[in-house]
C-alpha positions in Angstrom: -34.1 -211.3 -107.2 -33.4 -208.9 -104.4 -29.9 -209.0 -105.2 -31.2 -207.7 -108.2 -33.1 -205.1 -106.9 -30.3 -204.1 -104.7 -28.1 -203.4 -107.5 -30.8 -201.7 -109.8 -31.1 -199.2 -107.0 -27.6 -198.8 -106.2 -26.7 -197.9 -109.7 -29.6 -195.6 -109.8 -28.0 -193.3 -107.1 -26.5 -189.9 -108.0 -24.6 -187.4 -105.8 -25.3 -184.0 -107.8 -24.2 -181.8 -105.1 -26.4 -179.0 -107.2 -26.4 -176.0 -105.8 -29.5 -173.6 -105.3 -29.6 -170.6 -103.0 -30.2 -166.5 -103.3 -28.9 -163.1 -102.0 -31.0 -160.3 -101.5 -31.0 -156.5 -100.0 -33.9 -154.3 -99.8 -34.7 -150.7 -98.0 -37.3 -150.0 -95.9 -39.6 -147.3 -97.1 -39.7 -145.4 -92.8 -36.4 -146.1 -91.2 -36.0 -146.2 -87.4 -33.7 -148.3 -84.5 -35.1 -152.0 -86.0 -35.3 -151.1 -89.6 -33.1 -149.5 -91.9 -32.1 -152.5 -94.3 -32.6 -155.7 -94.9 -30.5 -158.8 -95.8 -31.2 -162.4 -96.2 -29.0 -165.1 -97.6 -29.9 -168.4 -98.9 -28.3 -171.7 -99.9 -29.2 -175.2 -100.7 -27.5 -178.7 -102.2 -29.0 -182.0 -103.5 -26.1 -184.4 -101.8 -28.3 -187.4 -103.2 -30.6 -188.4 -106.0 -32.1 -191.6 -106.7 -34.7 -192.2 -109.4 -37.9 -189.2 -108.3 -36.3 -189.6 -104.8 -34.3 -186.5 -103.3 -32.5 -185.5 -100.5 -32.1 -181.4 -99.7 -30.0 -180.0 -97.3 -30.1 -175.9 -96.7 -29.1 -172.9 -94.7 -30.9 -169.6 -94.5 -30.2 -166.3 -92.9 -31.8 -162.7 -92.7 -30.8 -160.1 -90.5 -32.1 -156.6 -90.0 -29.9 -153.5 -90.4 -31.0 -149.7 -88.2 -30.1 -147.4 -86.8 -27.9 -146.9 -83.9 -29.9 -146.7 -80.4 -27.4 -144.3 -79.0 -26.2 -142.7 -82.2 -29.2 -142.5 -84.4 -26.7 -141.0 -87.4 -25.3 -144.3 -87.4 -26.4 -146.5 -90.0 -26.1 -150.1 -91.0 -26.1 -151.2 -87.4 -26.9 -155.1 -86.9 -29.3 -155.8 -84.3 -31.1 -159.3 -84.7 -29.8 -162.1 -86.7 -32.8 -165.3 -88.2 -31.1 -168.5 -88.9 -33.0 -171.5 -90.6 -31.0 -174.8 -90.7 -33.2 -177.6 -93.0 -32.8 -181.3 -94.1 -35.2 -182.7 -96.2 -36.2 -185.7 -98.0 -38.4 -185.1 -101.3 -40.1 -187.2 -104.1 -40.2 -185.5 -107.5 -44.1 -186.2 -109.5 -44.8 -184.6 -112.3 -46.5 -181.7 -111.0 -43.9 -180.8 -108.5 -42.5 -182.0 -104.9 -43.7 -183.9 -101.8 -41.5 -183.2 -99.0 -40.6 -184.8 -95.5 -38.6 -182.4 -93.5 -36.9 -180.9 -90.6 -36.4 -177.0 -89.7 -34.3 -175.6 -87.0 -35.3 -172.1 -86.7 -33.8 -169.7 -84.4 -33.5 -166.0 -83.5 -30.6 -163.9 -82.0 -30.2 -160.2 -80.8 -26.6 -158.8 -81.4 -25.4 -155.5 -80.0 -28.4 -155.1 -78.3 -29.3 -154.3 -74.0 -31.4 -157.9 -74.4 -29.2 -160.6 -75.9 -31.8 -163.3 -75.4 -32.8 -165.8 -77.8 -35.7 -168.1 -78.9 -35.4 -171.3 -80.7 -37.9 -174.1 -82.1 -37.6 -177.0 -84.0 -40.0 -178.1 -86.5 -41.0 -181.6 -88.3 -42.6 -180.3 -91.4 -44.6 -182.1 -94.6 -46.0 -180.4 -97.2 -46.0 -179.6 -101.2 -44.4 -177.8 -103.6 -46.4 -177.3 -107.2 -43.1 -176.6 -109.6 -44.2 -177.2 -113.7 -41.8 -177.7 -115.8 -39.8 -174.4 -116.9 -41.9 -173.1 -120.5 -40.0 -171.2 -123.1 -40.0 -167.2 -123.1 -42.7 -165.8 -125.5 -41.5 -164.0 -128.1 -44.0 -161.0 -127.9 -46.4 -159.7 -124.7 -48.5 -162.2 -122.9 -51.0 -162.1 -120.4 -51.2 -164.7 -117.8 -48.6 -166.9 -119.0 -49.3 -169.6 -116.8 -53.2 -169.4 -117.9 -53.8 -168.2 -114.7 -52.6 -171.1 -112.5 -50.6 -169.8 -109.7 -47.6 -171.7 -108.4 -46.8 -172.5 -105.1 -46.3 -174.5 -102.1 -48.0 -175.2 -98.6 -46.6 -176.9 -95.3 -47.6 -178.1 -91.8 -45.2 -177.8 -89.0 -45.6 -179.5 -85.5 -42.9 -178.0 -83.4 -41.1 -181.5 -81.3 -39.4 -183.3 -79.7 -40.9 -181.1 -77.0 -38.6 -179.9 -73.8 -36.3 -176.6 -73.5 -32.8 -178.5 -75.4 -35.4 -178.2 -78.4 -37.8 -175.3 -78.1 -36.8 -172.3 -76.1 -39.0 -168.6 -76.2 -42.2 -169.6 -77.6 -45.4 -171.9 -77.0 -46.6 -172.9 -80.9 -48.0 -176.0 -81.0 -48.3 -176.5 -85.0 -47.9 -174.2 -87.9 -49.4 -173.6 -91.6 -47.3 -171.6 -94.4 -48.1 -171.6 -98.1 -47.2 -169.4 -101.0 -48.5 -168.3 -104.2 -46.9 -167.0 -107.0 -49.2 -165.3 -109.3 -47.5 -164.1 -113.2 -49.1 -161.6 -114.3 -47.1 -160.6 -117.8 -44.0 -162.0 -119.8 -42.0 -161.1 -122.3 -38.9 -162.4 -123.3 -37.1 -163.3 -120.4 -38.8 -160.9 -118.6 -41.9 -161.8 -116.1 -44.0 -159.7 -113.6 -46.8 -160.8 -111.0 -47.3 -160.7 -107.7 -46.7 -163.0 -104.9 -48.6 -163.8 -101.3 -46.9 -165.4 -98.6 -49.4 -166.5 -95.2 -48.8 -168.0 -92.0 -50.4 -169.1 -89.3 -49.5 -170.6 -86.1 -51.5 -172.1 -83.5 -50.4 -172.0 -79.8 -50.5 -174.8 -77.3 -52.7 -172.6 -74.9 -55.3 -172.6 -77.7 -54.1 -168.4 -79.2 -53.6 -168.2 -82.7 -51.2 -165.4 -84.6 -50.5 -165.1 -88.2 -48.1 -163.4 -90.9 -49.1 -162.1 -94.0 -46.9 -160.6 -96.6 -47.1 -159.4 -100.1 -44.9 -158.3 -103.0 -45.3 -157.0 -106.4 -42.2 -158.1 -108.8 -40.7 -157.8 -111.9 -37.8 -160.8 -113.0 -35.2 -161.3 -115.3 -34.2 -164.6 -116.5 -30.1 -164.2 -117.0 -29.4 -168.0 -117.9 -27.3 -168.8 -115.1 -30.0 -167.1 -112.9 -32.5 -165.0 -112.4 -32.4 -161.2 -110.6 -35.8 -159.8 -109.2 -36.6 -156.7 -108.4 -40.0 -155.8 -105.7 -42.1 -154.0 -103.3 -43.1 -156.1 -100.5 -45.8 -155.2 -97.9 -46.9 -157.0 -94.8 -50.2 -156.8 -94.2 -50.3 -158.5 -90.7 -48.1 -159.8 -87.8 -49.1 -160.8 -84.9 -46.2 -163.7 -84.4 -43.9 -162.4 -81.5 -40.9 -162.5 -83.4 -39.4 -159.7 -85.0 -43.1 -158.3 -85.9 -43.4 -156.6 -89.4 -46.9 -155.3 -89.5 -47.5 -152.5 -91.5 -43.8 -152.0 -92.9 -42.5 -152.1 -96.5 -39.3 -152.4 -98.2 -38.2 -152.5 -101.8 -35.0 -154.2 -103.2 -33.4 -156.9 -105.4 -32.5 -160.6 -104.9 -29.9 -162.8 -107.1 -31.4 -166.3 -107.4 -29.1 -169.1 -108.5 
């Protein structure tokens, strides 16, 4: 029998290799030294499936482009780099994703006076509420979803503990979520709005927070998707790379 067993799981393995990822550019509304444009980069593979079991591995990257500090007509200069490095194992239900993970997460400066850098290391569980993909109404419609928002929440405890693992920071745990709200649809066209928190609790009992959100309009293009928005951050209090109060508009492929 558990040779059985053995062999009914082994043949239920898959190696997809499926890619997923995006690329993305936007311009801040008030440039200055920090904040002129903004990139991030995205990519993720399923090396292994196995019945609702899944395995995720990703990479992720946003940077910041300003202006020169010593030549402010100089434009596109790069000053801080924002790596995310993530494995993850996931079980598929029908409503969506439970998730086991880990994410490195670190922060360099580049061609700046200060080249320091912070890292952290996070184990992370959490959800992901992912429906199944509906067909594209043929005329207007409200609230496609009926008014359920998608979306996804985590908690993050940053260890193992010690400086070759956490450098620059004193978070003791974490909470980030996200909703994604459609407002409209047409075709393959949809438009809502989308609110990202986060909050992170420090190990000498402080708290800071991040709160940003985005207005969007997307285009379903078959092999992907291309989304145009306005995102705002309403509050950062984190110490890295703090956003409060700035805006920037742009366009991200998603594959």
């Amino acid at each position: 029998m558990t040779s059985l067993l053995l062999l009914a799981a082994a043949a239920s393995v898959e190696f997809p290799m499926e890619p997923h990822g995006l690329l993305g550019v936007y311009k801040f509304f008030e440039s200055d030294v920090a904040h002129f444009v903004y990139a991030e980069i995205e990519a993720r593979v399923m090396p292994l499936r196995s019945g609702r079991f899944e395995t995720r591995l990703g990479l992720r990257m946003d940077t910041y482009m300003g202006e020169s500090w010593n030549n402010p007509d100089m434009k596109f200069n790069i000053y801080g780099g924002h790596w995310n490095i993530t494995a993850e194992l996931g079980w598929r239900t029908g409503w969506g994703l439970a998730r086991l993970y880990t994410d490195h997460e670190c922060f360099h400066n580049i061609d700046m006076p200060d080249t320091l850098s912070e890292y952290m290391n996070n184990i992370k569980t959490g959800v992901v509420y992912d429906p199944p993909d509906r067909e594209p109404p043929e005329s207007p419609v409200l609230l496609p979803t009926s008014g359920i928002p998608e979306g996804w929440a985590s908690v993050g405890l940053y260890r193992p503990r010690g400086e070759g693992f956490q450098k620059g920071h004193d978070f003791d745990w974490s909470l980030q979520g996200g909703l994604d709200v459609p407002l409209a649809a047409y075709r393959r066209w949809t438009g809502g709005l989308r609110y990202v928190p986060e909050f992170f609790f420090h190990t000498d009992g402080d708290t800071s927070s991040r709160h940003h959100a985005l207005v969007y309009g997307r285009y379903d293009a078959g092999p992907g998707e291309i989304e145009f928005h306005v995102t705002h951050y309403i509050r950062d209090t984190q110490p890295f790379r703090r956003l409060e109060g700035e805006t920037f508009a742009g366009f991200r492929f998603i594959w």
